[in-house]
KENU-961936 format. One record per residue: residue number from 1; residue in one letter; x, y, z of N, C-alpha, C, O in turn. Coordinates in pm, 1 decimal, padded with zeros to 6 digits. Layout:
<recs>
+-----+----+----------+----------+----------+----------+----------+----------+----------+----------+----------+----------+----------+----------+
:   i : aa :       nu :       nv :       nw :      cau :      cav :      caw :       cu :       cv :       cw :       ou :       ov :       ow :
+-----+----+----------+----------+----------+----------+----------+----------+----------+----------+----------+----------+----------+----------+
: NUM :  a :        X :        Y :        Z :        X :        Y :        Z :        X :        Y :        Z :        X :        Y :        Z :
...
+-----+----+----------+----------+----------+----------+----------+----------+----------+----------+----------+----------+----------+----------+
</recs>
This chain:
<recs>
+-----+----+----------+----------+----------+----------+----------+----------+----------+----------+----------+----------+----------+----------+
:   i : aa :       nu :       nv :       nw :      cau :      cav :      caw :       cu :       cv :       cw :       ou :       ov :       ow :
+-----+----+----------+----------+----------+----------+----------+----------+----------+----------+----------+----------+----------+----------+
:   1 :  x :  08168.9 :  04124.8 :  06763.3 :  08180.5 :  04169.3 :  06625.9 :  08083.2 :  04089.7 :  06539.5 :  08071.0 :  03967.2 :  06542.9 :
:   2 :  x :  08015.6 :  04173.8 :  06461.8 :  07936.1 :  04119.9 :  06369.3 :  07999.5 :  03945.0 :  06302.1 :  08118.9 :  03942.4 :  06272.3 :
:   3 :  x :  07929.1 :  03831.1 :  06285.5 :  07940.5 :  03697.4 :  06235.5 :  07993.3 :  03747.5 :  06110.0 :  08114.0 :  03734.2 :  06090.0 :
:   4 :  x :  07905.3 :  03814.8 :  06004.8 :  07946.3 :  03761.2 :  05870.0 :  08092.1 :  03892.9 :  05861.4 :  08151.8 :  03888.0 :  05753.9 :
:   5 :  x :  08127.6 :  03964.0 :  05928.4 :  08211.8 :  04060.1 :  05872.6 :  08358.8 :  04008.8 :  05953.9 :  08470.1 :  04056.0 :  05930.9 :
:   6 :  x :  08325.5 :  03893.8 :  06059.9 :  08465.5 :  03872.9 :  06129.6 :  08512.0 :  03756.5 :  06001.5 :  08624.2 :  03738.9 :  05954.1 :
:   7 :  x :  08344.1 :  03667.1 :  05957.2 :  08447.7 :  03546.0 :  05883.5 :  08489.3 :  03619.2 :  05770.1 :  08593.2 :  03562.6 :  05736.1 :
:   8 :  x :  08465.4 :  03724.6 :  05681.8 :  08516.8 :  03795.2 :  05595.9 :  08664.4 :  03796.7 :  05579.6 :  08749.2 :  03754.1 :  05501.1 :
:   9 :  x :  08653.0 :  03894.3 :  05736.4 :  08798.0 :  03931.8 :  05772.4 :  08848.0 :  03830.5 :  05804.9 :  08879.4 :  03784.3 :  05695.2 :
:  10 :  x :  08888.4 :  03739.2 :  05899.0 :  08975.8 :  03595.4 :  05891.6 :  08985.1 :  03499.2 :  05743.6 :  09085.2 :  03450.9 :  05690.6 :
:  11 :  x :  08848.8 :  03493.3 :  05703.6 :  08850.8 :  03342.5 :  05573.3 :  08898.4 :  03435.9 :  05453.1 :  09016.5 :  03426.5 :  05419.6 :
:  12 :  x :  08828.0 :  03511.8 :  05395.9 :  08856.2 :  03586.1 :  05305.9 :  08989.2 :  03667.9 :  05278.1 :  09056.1 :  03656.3 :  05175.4 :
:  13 :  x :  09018.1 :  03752.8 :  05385.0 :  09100.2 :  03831.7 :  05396.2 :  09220.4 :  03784.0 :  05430.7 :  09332.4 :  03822.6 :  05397.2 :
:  14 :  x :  09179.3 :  03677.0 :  05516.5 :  09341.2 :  03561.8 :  05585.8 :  09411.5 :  03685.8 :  05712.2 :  09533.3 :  03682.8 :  05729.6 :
:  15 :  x :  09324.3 :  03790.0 :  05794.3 :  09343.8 :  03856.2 :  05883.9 :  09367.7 :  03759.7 :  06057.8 :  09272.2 :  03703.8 :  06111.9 :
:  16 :  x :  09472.4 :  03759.8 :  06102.4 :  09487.2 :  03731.4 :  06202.7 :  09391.6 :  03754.4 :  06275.5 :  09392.9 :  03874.7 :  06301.4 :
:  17 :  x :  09292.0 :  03694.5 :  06332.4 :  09164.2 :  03662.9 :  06455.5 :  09226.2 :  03752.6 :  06586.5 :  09166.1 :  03840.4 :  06648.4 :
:  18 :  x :  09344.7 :  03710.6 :  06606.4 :  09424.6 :  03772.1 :  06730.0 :  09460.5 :  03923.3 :  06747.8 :  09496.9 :  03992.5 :  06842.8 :
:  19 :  x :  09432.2 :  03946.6 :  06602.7 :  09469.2 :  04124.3 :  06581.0 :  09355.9 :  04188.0 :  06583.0 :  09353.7 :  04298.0 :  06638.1 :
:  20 :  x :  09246.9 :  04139.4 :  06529.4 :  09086.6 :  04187.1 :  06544.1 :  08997.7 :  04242.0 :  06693.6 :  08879.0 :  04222.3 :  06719.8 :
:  21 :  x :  09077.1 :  04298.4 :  06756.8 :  09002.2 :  04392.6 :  06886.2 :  08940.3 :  04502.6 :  06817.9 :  08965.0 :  04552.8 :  06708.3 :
:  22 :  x :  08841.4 :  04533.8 :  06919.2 :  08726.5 :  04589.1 :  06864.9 :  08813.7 :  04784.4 :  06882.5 :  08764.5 :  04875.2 :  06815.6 :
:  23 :  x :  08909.4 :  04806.6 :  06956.2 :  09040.3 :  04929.2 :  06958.3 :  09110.5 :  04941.5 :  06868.0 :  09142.5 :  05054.2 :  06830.3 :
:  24 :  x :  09163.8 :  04808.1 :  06794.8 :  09280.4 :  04841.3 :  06678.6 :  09230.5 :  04878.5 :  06623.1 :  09108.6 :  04865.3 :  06611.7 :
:  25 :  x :  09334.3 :  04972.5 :  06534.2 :  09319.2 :  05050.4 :  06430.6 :  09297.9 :  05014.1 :  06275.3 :  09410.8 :  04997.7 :  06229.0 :
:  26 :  x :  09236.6 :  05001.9 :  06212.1 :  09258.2 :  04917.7 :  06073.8 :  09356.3 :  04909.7 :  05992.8 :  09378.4 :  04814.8 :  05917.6 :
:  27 :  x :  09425.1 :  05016.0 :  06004.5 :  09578.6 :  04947.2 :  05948.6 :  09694.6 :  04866.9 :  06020.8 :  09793.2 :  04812.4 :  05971.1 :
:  28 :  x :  09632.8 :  04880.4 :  06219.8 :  09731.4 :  04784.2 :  06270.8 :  09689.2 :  04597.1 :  06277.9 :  09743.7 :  04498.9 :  06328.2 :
:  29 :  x :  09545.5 :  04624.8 :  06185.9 :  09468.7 :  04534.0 :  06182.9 :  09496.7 :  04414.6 :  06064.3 :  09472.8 :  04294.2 :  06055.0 :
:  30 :  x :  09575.5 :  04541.1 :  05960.3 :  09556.3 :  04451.8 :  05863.5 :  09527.8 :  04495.1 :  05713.1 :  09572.9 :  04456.4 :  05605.3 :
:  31 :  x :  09423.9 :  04602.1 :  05753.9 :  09332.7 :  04636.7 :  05678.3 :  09346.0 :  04805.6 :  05599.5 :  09299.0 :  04913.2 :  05636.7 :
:  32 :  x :  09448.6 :  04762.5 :  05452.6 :  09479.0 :  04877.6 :  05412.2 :  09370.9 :  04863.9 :  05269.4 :  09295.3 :  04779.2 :  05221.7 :
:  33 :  x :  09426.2 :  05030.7 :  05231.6 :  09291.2 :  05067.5 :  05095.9 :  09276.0 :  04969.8 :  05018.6 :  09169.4 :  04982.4 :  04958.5 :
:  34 :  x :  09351.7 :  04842.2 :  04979.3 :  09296.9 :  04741.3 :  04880.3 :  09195.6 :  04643.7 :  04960.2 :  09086.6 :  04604.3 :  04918.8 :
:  35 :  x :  09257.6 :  04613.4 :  05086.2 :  09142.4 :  04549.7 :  05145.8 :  09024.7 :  04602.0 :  05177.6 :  08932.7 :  04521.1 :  05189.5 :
:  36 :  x :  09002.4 :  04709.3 :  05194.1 :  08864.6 :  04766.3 :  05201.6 :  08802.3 :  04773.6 :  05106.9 :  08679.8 :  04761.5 :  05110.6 :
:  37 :  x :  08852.7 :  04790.0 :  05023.2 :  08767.1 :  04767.9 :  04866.7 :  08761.8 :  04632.7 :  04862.1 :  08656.0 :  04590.7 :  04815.4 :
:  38 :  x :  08860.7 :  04529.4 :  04903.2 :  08754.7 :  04405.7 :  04874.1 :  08668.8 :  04386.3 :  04980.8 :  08572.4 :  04311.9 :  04963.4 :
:  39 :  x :  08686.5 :  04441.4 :  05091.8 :  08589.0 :  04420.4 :  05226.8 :  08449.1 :  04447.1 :  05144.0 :  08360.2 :  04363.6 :  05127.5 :
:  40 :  x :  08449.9 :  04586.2 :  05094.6 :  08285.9 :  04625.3 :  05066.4 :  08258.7 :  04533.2 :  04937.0 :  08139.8 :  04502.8 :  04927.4 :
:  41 :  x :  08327.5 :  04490.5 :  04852.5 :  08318.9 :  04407.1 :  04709.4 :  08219.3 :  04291.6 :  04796.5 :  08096.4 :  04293.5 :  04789.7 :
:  42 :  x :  08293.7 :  04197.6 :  04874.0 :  08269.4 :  04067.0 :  04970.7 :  08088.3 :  04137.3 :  05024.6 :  07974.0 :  04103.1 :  04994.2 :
:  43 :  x :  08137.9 :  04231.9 :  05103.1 :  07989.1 :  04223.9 :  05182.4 :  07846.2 :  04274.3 :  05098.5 :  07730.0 :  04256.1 :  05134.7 :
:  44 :  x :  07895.9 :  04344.0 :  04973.9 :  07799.2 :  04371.7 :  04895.5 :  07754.1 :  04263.4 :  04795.6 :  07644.7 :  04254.5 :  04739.8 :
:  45 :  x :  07873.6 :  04174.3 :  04783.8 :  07863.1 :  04010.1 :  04712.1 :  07735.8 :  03927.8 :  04801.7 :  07654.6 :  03860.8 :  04738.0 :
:  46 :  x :  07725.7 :  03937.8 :  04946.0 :  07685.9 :  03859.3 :  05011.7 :  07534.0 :  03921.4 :  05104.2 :  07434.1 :  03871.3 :  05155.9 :
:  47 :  x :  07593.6 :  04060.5 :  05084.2 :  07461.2 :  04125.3 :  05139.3 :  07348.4 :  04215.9 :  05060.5 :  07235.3 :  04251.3 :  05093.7 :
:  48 :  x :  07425.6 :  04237.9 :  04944.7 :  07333.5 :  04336.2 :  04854.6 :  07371.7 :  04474.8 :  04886.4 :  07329.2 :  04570.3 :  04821.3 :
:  49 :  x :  07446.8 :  04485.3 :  04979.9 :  07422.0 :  04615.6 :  05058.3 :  07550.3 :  04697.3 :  04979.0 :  07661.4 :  04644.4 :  04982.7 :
:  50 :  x :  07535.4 :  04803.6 :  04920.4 :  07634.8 :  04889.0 :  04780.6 :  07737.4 :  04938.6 :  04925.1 :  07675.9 :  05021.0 :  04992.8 :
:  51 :  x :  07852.9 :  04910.8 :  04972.4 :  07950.6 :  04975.8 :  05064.2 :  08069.2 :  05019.7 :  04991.4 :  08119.3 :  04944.7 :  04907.7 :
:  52 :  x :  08129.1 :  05159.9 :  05021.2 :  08218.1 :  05216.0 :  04918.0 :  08315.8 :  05163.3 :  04975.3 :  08291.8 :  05059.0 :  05036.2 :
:  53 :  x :  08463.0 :  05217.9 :  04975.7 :  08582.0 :  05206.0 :  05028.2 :  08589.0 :  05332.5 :  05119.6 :  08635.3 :  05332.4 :  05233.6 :
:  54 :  x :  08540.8 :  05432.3 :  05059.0 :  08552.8 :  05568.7 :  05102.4 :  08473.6 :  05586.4 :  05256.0 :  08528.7 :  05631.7 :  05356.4 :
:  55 :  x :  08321.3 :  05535.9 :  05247.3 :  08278.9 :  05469.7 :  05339.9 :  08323.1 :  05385.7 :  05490.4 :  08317.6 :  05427.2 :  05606.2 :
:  56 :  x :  08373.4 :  05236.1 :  05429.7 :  08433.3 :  05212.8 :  05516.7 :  08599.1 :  05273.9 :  05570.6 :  08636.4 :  05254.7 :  05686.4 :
:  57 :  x :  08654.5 :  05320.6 :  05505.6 :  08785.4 :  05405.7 :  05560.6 :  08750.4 :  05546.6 :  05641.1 :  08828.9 :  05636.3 :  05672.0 :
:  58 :  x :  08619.8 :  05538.4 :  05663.1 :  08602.5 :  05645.7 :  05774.4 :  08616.5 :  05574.5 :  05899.4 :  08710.4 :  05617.9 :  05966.1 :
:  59 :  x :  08567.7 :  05501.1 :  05940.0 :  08586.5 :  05409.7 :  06056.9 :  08761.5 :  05406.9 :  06104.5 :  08856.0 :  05340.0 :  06062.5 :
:  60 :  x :  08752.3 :  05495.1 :  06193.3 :  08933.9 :  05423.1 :  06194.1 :  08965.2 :  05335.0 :  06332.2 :  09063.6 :  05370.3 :  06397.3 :
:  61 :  x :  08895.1 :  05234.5 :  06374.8 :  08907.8 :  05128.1 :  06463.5 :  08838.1 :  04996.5 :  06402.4 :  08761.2 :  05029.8 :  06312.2 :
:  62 :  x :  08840.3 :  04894.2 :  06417.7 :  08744.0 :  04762.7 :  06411.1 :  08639.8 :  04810.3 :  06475.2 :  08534.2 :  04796.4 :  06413.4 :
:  63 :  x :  08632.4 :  04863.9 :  06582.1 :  08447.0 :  04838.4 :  06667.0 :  08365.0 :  04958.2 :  06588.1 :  08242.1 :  04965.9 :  06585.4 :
:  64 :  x :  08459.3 :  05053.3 :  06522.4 :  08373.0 :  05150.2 :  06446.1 :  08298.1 :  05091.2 :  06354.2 :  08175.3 :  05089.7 :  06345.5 :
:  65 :  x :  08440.1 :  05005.1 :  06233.6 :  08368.6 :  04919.2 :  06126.4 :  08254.7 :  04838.1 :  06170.3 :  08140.9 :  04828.3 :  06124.2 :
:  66 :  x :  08296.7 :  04797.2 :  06243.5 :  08187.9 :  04681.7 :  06285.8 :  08054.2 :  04786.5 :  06303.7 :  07962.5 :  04764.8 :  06224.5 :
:  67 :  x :  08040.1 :  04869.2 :  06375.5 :  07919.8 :  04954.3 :  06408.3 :  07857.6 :  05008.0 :  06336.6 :  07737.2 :  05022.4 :  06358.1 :
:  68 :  x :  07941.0 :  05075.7 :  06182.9 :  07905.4 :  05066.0 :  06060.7 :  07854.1 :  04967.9 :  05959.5 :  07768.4 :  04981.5 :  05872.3 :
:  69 :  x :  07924.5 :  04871.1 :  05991.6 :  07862.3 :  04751.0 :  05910.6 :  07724.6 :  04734.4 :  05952.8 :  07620.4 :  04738.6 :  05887.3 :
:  70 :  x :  07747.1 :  04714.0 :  06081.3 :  07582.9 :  04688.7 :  06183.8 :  07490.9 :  04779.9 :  06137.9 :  07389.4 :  04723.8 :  06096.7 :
:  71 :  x :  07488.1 :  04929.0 :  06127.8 :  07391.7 :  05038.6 :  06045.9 :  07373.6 :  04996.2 :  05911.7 :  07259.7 :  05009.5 :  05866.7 :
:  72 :  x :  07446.7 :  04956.0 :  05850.0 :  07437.9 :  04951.1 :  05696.0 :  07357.9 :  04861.2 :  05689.7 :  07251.9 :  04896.3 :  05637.8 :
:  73 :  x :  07363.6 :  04739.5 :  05726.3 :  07330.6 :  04570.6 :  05678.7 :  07209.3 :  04614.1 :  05760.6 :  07113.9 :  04570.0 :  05696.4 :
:  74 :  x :  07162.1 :  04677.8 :  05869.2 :  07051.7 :  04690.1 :  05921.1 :  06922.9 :  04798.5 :  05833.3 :  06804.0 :  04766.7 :  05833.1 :
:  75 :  x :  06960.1 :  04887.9 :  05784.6 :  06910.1 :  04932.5 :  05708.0 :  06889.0 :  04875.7 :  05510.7 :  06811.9 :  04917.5 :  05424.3 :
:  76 :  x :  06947.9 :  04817.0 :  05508.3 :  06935.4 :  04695.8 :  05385.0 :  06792.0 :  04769.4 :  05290.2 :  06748.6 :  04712.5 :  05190.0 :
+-----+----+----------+----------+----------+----------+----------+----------+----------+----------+----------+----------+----------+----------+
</recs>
């Protein structure tokens, strides 16, 4: 999983490390509509990169997000 989007999710978010498989689902993850809006708030704080909520709530696993994040931040 992407570095800056796992410490997000653990430091920021205070998401259990242990729940973060790249299969779970983002809400068995942790990760409901307020956190995704601060997910993209955080990574657009840190990356420049404009990420909606709407955006990331298409992803419905971690390895999706993550694969998304990876397209986005790569295209910068």
């Amino acid at each position: 999983m992407n570095q800056a989007l796992m410490e997000i999710l653990v430091t920021d978010l205070t998401l259990d490390p242990h729940q973060l498989r790249p299969q779970a689902r983002l809400e068995d993850a942790g990760l409901d509509s307020l956190a995704l809006v601060e997910l993209g708030l955080l990574l657009h704080e840190r990356s420049g990169v404009q990420i909606g909520e709407d955006v990331l709530s298409s992803a419905t696993t971690l390895g999706a997000l993550d694969q998304l994040v990876e397209e986005l931040l790569a295209g910068r």
